[in-house]
N, CA and C atoms as a LAMMPS dump frame, in Angstrom:
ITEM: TIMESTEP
0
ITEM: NUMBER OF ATOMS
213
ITEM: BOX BOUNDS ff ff ff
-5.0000000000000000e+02 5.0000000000000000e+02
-5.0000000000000000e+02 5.0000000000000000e+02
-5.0000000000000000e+02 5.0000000000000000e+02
ITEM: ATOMS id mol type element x y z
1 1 1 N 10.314 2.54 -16.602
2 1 2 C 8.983 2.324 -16.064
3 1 3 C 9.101 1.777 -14.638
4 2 1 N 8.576 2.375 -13.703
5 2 2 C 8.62 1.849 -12.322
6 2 3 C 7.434 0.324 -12.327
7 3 1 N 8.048 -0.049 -11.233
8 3 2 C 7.663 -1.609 -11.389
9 3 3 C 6.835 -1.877 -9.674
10 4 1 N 5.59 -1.41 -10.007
11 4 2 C 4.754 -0.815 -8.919
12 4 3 C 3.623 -2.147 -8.347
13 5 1 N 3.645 -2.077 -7.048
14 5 2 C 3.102 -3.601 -6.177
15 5 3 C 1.575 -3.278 -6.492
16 6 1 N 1.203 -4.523 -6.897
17 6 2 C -0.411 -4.398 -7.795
18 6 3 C -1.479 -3.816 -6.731
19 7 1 N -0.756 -4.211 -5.604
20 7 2 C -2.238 -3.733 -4.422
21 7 3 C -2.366 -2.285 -4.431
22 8 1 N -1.221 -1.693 -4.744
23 8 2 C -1.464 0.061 -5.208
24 8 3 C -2.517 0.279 -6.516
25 9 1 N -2.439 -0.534 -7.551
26 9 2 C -3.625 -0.143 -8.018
27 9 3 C -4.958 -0.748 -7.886
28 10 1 N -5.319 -1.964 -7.017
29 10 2 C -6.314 -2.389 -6.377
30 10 3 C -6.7 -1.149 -5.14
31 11 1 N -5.865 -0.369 -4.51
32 11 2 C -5.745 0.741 -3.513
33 11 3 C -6.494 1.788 -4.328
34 12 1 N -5.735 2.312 -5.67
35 12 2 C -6.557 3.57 -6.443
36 12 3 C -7.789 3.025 -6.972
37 13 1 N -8.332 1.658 -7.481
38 13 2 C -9.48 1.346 -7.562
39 13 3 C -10.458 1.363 -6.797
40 14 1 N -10.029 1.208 -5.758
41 14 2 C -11.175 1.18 -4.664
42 14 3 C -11.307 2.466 -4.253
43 15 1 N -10.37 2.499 -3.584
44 15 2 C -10.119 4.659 -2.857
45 15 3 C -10.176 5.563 -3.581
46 16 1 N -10.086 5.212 -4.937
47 16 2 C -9.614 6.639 -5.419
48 16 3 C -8.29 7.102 -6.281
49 17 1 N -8.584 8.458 -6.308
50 17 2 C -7.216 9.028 -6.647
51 17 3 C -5.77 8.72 -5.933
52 18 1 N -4.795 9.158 -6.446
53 18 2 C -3.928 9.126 -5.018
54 18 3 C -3.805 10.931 -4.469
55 19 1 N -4.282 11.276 -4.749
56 19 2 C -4.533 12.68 -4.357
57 19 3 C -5.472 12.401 -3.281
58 20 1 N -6.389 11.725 -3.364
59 20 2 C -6.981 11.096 -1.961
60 20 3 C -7.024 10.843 -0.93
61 21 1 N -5.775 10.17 -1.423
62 21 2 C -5.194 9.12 -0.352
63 21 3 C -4.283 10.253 0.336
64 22 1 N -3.648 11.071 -0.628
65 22 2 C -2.59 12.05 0.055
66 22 3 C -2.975 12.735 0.751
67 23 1 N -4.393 13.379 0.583
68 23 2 C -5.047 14.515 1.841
69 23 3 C -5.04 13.625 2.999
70 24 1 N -6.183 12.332 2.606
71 24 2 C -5.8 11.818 4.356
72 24 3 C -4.6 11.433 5.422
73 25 1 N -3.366 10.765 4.286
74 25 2 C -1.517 10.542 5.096
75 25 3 C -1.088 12.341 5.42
76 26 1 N -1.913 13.431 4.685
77 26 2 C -0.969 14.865 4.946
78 26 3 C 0.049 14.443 3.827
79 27 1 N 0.35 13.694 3.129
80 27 2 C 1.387 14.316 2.213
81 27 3 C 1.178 14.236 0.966
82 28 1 N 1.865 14.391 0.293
83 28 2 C 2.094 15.25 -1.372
84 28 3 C 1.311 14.278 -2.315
85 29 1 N 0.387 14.129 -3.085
86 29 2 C -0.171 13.62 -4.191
87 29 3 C 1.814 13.285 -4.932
88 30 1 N 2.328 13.321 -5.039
89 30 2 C 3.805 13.209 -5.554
90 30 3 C 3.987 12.121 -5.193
91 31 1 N 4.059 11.851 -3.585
92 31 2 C 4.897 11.234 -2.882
93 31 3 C 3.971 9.631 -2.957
94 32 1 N 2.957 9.724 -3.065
95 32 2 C 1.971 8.616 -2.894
96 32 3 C 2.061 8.166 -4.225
97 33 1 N 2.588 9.102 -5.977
98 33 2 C 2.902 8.325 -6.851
99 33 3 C 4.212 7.647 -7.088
100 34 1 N 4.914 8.224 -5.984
101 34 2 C 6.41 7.397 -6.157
102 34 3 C 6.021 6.642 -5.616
103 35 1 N 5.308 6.038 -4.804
104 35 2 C 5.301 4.564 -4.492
105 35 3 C 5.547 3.358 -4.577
106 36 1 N 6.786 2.733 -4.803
107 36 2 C 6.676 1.081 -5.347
108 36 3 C 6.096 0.148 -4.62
109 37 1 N 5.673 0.412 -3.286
110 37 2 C 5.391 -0.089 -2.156
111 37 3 C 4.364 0.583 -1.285
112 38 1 N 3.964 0.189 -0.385
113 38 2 C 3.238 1.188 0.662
114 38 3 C 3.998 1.06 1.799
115 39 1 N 5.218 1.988 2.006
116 39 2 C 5.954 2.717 3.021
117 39 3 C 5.359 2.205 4.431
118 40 1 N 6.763 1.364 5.062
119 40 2 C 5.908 0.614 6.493
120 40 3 C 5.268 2.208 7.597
121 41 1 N 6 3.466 7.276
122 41 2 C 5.367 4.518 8.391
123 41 3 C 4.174 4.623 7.493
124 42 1 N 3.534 4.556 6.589
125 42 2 C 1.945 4.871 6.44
126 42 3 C 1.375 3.406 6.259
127 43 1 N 1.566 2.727 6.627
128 43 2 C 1.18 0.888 6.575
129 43 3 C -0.383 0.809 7.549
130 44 1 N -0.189 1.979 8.423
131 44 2 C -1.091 1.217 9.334
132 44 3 C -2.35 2.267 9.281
133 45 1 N -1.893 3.717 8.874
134 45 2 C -2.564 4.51 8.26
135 45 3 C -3.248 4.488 6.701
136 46 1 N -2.7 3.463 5.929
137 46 2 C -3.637 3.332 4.78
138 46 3 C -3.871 1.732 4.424
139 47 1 N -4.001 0.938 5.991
140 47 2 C -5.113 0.016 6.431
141 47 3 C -6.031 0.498 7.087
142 48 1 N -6.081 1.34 7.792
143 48 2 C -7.087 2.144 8.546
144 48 3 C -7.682 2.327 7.232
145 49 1 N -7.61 3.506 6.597
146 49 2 C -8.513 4.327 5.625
147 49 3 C -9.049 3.086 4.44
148 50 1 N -8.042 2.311 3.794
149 50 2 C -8.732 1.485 2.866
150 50 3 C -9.239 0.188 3.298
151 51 1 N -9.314 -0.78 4.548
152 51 2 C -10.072 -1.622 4.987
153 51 3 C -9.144 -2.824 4.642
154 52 1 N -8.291 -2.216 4.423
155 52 2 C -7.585 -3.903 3.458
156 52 3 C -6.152 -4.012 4.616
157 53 1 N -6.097 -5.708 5.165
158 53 2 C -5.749 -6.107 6.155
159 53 3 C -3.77 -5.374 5.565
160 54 1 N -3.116 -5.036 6.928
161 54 2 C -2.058 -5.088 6.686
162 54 3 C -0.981 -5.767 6.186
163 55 1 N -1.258 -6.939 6.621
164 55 2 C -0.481 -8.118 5.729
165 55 3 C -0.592 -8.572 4.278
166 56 1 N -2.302 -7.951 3.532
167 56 2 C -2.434 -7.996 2.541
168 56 3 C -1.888 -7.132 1.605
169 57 1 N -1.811 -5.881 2.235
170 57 2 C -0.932 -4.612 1.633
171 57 3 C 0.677 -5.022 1.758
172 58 1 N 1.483 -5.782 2.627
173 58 2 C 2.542 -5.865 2.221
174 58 3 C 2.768 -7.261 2.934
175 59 1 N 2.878 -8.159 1.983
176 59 2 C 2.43 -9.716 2.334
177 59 3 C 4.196 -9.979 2.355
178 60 1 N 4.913 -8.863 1.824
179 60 2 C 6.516 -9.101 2.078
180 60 3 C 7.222 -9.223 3.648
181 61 1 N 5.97 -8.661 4.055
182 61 2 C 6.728 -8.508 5.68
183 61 3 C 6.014 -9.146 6.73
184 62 1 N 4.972 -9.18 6.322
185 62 2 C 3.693 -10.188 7.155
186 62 3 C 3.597 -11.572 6.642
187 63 1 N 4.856 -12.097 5.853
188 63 2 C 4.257 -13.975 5.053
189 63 3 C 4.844 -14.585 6.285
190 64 1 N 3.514 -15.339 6.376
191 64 2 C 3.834 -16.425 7.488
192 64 3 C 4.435 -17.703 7.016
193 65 1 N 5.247 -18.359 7.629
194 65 2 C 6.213 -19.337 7.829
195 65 3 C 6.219 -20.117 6.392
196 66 1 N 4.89 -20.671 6.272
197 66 2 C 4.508 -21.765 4.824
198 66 3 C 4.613 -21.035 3.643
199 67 1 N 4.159 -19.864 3.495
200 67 2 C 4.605 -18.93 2.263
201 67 3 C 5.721 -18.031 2.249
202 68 1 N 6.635 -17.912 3.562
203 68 2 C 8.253 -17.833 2.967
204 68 3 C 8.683 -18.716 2.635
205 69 1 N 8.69 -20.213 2.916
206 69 2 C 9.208 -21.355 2.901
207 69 3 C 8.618 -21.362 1.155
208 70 1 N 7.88 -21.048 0.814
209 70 2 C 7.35 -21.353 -0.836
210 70 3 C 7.796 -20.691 -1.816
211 71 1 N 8.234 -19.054 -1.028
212 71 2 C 9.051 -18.076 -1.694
213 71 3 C 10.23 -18.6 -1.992
């Protein structure tokens, strides 16, 4: 069982399918279900389309100082 970052399915709740999501990135309904993550080259392209801040979509690469230090 893949072990998939919850904001992907807060992402298909709100947006949609991922067939959705795939027409607007141009790629494969496939490729958007392998996902464990949201891929830093479509990071800024599916904050654009779903409204949800970049750092919230991957809080792994955007945690500021006090919440690595907590990690």
């Amino acid at each position: 069982m893949k072990h998939r970052d919850p904001i992907l399915h807060e992402i298909h709740a709100i947006y949609g399918l991922p067939a959705q999501i795939a027409r607007e990135l141009e790629i494969t309904r496939a490729a958007v279900c392998s996902w464990k993550k949201i891929p830093l080259k479509h990071l800024r392209q599916v904050a654009r389309i779903t409204g949800i801040d970049k750092e919230r979509l991957r809080p792994d690469i955007f945690a500021d100082d006090e919440a690595a230090a907590q990690a």
